[in-house]
C-alpha positions in Angstrom: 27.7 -11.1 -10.8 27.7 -7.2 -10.0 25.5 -5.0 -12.5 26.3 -1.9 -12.4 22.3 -1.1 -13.5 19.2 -2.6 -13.1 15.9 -1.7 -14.3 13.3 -1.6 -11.9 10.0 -4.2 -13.8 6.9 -6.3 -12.9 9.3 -9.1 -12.0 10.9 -7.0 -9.0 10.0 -7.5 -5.5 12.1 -5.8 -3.2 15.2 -3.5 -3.5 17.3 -3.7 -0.6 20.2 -1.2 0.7 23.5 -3.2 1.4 26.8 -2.1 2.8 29.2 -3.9 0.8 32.3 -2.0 -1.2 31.1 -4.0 -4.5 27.5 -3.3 -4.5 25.2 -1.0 -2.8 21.7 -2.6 -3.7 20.6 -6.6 -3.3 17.5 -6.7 -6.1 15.2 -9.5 -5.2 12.9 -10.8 -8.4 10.6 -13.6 -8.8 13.4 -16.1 -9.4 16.4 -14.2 -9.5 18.5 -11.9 -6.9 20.8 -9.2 -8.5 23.7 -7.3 -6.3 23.6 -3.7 -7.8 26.6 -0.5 -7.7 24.0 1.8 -7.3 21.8 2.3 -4.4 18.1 1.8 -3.9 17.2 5.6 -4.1 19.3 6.1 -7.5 17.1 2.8 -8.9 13.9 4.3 -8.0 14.9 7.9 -9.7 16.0 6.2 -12.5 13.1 4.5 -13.1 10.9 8.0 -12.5 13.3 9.4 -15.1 12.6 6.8 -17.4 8.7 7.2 -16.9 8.5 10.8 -17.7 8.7 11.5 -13.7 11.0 13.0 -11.7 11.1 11.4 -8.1 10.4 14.9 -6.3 7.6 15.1 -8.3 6.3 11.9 -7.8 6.5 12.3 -3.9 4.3 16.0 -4.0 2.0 14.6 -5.6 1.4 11.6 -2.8 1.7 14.5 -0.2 -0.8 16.6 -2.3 -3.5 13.5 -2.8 -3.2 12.2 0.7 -2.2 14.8 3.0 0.6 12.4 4.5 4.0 13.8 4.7 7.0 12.5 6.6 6.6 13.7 10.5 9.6 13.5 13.0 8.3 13.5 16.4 10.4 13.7 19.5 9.6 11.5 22.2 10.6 12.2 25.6 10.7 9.3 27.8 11.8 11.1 31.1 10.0 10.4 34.3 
């Protein structure tokens, strides 16, 4: 069965991306696995939304507390 929501609880484990024209999430729980239309970023933001949160928000404030932001580094493997 396809849902086209699914809200993120205690029982879920793992939300994984999947490129399939019915569904664009696989939702693993504790005892159940769920194929979702939306995709793994929409889940999360919903579930920010639904905490009082917004994801941006939510995202400064681990760069604020920890000093870790996303760095792309360019490796050059040339002799």
């Amino acid at each position: 069965m396809i849902k086209t929501a699914y809200k993120i609880n205690e029982q879920t484990i793992a939300l994984c991306p999947a490129k399939e024209i019915d569904y664009n999430t696989i939702v693993f729980e504790q005892e159940k696995t769920y194929h979702v239309k939306k995709t793994p970023l929409e889940l999360i933001k919903d579930a920010c939304i639904e905490n009082w949160s917004t994801y941006e928000g939510k995202r400064q404030a681990v760069i604020h507390h920890t000093n870790f932001t996303e760095r792309v580094v360019k490796l050059d493997f040339r002799s």
